[in-house]
LOKE-747692 format. One line per 3 residues: number of its first residue (from 1); their letters; for each residue x, y, z of C-alpha. Coordinates in steps of 0.001 Angstrom, whole numbers, plus 500000, padded with zeros to 6 digits. Each point is the difference from the previous one (the first is absolute). Layout:
NUM) A) X/Y/Z  ...
***
This chain:
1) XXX) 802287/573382/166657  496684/501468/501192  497924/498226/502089
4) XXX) 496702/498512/498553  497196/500336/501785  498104/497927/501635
7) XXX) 497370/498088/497872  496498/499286/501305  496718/498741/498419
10) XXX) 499197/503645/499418  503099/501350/497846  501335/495743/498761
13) XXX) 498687/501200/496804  501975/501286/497248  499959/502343/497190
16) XXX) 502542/500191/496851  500665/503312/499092  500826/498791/496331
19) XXX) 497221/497945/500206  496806/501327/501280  501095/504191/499378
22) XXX) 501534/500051/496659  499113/496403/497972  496664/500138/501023
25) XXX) 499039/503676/499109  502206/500015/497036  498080/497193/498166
28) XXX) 496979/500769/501422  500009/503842/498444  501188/498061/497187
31) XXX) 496421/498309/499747  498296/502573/500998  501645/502344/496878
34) XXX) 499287/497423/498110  496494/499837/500617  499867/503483/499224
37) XXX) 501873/499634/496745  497194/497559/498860  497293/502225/500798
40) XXX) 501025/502819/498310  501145/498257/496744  496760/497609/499879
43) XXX) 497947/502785/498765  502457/501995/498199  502408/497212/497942
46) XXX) 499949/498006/497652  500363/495919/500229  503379/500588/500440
49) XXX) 500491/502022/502990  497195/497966/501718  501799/496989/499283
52) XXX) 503514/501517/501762  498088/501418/502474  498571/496643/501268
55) XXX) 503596/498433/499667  500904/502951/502141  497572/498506/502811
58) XXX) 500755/496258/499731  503663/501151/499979  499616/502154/503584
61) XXX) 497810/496499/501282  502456/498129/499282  502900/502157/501537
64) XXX) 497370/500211/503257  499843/496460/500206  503662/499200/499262
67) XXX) 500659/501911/503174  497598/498548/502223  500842/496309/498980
70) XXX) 503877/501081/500443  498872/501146/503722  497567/497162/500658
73) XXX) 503102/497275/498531  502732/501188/502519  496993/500016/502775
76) XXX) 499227/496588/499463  503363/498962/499903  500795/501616/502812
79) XXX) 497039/498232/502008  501144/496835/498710  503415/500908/501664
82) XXX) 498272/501132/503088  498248/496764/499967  502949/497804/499631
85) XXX) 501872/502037/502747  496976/499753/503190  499410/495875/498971
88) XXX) 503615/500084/500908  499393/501595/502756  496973/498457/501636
91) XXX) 501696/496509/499424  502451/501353/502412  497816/502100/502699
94) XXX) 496449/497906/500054  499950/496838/502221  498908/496944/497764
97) XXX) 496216/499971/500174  499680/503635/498495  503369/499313/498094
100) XXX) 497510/496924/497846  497505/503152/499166  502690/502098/497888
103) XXX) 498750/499259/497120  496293/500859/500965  500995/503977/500088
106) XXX) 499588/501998/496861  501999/502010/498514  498611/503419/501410
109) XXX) 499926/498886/503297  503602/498369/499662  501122/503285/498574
112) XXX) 498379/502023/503149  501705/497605/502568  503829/501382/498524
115) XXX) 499333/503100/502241  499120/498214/503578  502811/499017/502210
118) XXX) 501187/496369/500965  499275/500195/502863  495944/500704/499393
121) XXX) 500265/497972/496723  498518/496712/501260  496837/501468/501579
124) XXX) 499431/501864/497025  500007/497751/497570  497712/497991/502392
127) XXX) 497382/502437/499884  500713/500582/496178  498953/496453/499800
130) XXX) 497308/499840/501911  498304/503321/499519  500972/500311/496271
133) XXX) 501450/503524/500443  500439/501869/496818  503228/501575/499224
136) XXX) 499200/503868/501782  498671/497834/502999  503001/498570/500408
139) XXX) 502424/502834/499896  497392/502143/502241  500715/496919/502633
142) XXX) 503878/500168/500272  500760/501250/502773  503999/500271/500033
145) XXX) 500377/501338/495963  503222/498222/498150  500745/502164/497112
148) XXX) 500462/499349/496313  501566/502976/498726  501042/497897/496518
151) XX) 496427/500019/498703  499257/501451/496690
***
């Protein structure tokens, strides 16, 4: 099995090849065409092939959309899963007066914490806390990276 390589805050991101270089510019083209298709049979057709060629439009928003929601679902499910997973997790690294403050971290900022080790955990989330760090602030603070290849 090849080895993966090392993830940082610079390369934790991820792309889907299905995703972002074929479903994207397929439907996208598909609007576009569409758009073109309306334009040229606006001034030329009758009632008729306006009619289809507005269908033709809603028809590619609606595929556009449909793949963005079914992207944005398995996100947020995902985050909900991440979510679940660090509460766990702090419960068992943070001594008990940070360990009352879970529940004051949001989402984003729970989220961000998945990458930073145990051992730097607790003074993280302190300053998370008490500085409000946003999400990239976080991750641009870790300081010994803990992976998550898994992410979608």
């Amino acid at each position: 099995m090849a080895e993966k390589k090392p993830q940082t805050f610079a390369n934790h991101t991820r792309l889907d090849p299905w995703f972002h270089f074929f479903l994207l510019p397929v439907f996208g083209l598909l609007l576009i065409l569409s758009i073109i298709h309306f334009i040229a049979h606006v001034t030329e057709g009758g009632l008729r092939d306006q009619v289809h060629a507005v269908l033709l439009i809603l028809l590619a928003v609606a595929f556009l959309v449909a793949v963005f929601k079914i992207r944005l679902y398995s996100l947020k499910v995902q985050d909900r899963v991440i979510r679940l997973e660090e509460r766990l997790r702090l419960t068992s690294l943070l001594p008990e007066p940070l360990r009352s403050r879970i529940p004051e971290l949001t989402e984003g900022q729970l989220v961000a914490l998945r990458f930073a080790s145990d051992a730097e955990l607790p003074k993280l989330v302190e300053r998370a806390l008490s500085e409000k760090l946003s999400p990239a602030d976080i991750k641009k603070a870790i300081q010994s990276w803990r992976p998550d290849y898994w992410r979608v």
